[in-house]
N, C-alpha and C positions, 0 to 999 in steps of 0.2 A: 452847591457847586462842586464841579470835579475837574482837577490839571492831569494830565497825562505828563508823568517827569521821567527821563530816565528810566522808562521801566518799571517803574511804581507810578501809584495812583494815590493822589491827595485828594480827601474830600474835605468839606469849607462850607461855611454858612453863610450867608451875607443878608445883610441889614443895608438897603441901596444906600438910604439917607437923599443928598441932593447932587451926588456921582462927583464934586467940586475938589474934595480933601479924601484919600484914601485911607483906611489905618488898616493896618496885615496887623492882625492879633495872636497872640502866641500861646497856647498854653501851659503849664505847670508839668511836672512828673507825673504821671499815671489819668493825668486829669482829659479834656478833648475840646470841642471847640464849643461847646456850651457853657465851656466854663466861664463865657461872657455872654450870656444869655440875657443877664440882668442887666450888663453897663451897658451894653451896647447898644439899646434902643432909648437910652437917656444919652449919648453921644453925638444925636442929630443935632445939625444935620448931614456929620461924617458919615460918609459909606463904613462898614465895617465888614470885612472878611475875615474871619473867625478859621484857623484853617486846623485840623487834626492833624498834627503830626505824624511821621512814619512809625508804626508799631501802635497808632493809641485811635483810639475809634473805629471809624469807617476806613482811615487810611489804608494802604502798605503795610504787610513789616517788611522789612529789610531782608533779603537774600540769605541762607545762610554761611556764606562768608564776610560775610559784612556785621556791623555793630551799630550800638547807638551812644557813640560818641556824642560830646555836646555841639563837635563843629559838623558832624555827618550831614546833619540835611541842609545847611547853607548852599550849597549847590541848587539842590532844587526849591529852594525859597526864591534865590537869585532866580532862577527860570519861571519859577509861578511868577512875580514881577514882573519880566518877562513878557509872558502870555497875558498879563491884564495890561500892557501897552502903559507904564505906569513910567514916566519922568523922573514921580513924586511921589513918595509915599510917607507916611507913618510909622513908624514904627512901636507896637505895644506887646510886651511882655509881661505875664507872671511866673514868678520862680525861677525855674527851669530857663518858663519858656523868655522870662525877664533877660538871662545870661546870653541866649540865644540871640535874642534879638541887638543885643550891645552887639557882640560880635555881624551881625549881618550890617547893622550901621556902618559901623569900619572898612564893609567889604565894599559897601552900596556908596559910599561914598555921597556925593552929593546929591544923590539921587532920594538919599533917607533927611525929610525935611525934618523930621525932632522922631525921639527917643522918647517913649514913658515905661519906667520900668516898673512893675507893680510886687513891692516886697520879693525884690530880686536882683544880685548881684551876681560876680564874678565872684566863685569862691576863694577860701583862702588856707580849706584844708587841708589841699594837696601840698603846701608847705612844710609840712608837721611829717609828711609821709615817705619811705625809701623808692624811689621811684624803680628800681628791679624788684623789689616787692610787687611793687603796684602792678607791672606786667606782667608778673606770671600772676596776680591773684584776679585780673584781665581774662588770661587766658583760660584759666582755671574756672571761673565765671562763663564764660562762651560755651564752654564745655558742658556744664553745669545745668544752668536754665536751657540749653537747645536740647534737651533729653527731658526736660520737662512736659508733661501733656498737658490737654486744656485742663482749664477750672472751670467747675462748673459751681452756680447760686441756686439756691429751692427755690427764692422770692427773690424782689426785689429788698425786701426786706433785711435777708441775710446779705445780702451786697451791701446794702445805707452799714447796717451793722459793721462790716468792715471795714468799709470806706472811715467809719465813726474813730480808727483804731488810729487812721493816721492825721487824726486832729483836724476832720471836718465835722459839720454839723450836718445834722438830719436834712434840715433842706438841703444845704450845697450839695450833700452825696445825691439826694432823689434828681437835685437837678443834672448830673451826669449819666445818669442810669441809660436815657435811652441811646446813647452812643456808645456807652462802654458794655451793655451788655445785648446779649443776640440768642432768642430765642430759636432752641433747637428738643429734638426727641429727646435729648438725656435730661434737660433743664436750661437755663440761664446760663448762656458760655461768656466768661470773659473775653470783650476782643486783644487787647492789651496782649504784644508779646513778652513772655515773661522773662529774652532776653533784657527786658527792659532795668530789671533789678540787678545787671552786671553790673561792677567795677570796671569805669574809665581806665582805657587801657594807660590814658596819664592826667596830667593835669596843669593847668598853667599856673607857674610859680610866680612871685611877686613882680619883676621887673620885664614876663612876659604880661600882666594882667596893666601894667603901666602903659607899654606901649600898646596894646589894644585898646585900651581907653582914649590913647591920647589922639586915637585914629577915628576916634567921632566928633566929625564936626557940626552938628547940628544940635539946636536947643534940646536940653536932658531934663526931663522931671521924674524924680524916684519917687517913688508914695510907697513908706512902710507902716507896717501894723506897729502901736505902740504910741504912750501919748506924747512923748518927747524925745530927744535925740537922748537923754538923759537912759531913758529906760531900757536900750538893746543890751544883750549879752557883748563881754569885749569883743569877743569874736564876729560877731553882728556891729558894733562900733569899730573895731579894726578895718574891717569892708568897706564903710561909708566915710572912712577917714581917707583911706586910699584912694575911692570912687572920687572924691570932693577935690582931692589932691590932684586929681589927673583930667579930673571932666571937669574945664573950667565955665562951662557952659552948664552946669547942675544945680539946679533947684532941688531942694529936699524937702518933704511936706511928711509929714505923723499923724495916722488916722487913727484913732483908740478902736481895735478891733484884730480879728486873728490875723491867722496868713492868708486865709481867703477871702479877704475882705470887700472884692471885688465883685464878688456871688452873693453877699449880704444882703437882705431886702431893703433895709435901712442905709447901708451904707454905698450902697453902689449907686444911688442918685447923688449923692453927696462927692463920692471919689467923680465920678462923671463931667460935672460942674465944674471942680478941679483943674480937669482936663482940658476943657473946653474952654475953659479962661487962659488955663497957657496956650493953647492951642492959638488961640486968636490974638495971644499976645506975638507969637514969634514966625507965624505965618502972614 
């Protein structure tokens, strides 16, 4: 599938299912929309629309005066909605694309029937950080990667290999491959813009990260990697202390497995199930 948004162009994969229950799937940092390749077809009988983000796959990049802020594409999220004539949606995130979709709940209002976040919250780094720092090291960053040229891969091989650096597995990486990379004369071009690796021009601090949570009102289920609430990093339990605090509508579930646990072959029938039980609990 392809939206015409704004001026850029989204493309999307869809799994129909039985057209009843929609989920807008979100994916992770540098990741694309096969990053649910594997849940998605254990999710029936939801539709699923799987969409690549601007800068990451088949998509857009972005202009270059423009960024890739965490709140930049909410605009045109709201308009693909939009354009699938959608009352009712879903909402499902990883990582990134987890944060991303907290915040579009808030925008969508009632329109967003439940939230599932997939080992992904609102951060809580940008706390720690001088915020005039943060914009010029913002600005400095834009500057930075838009002088960058492409990347090119020999194989797909030396890509998984990479991909392997930011703590995926051999599968999860092959199963990205044919979206992220685009055969040409030189080799294997990365499509991913490399402004992708800038510094957020800022960041939302605690008492703004409070009130965008508290601005979703529809059933919430997080599902993180790890086997108990016991085992995150503080910083990883700081999050979900806050998240529990503010989303009184929040289930919290702990799947023993990475951050991509959702690409798993083992585990993504399992996260799915999950799903589909709350799903038909709060729908």
């Amino acid at each position: 599938m392809t939206f015409k948004v704004h001026g850029l162009t989204y493309a999307a994969i869809e799994w129909p299912g039985n057209g009843e229950v929609t989920v807008l799937a979100l994916h992770g940092w540098l990741d694309n929309a096969l990053s649910f390749a594997r849940i998605a077809p254990c999710l029936a009988p939801c539709r699923v629309i799987s969409i690549d983000l601007s800068g990451h796959g088949l998509s857009s990049w972005r202009s270059a005066d423009a960024a890739y802020n965490l709140w930049d594409d909410l605009p045109q999220l709201v308009e693909i909605v939009d354009q699938l004539n959608l009352n009712k949606v879903v909402l499902m995130g990883h990582s990134r694309g987890a944060a991303i979709a907290a915040l579009l709940a808030g925008v969508l209002a009632e329109r967003a029937q439940a939230l599932i976040m997939i080992d992904g919250l609102l951060a809580n780094v940008n706390d720690q950080r001088n915020a005039a720092q943060q914009l010029k090291n913002f600005v400095r960053d834009q500057k930075k990667y838009a002088k960058r040229g492409d990347r090119y891969f020999k194989s797909e091989a030396a890509f998984i290999a990479r991909r392997c650096t930011y703590g995926f597995d051999e599968n999860s990486a092959n199963l990205l491959a044919p979206r992220a990379l685009e055969l040409t004369a030189l080799g294997l071009r990365l499509r991913s813009d490399p402004r992708l690796f800038g510094i957020s021009a800022n960041g939302f601090r605690r008492e703004q990260r409070l009130d965008l949570y508290r601005e979703i009102a529809s059933p919430v289920l997080g599902v993180f990697a790890g086997a108990n609430e016991s085992s995150p990093s503080d910083y990883r339990q700081a999050m979900l202390s806050e998240a529990k605090a503010a989303i009184h509508t929040l289930q919290i579930e702990h799947f023993v497995g990475t951050h991509h646990l959702h690409m798993n072959d083992r585990l993504a029938p399992l996260l799915a199930s999950r799903c589909t039980a709350f799903l038909s609990q709060c729908l």
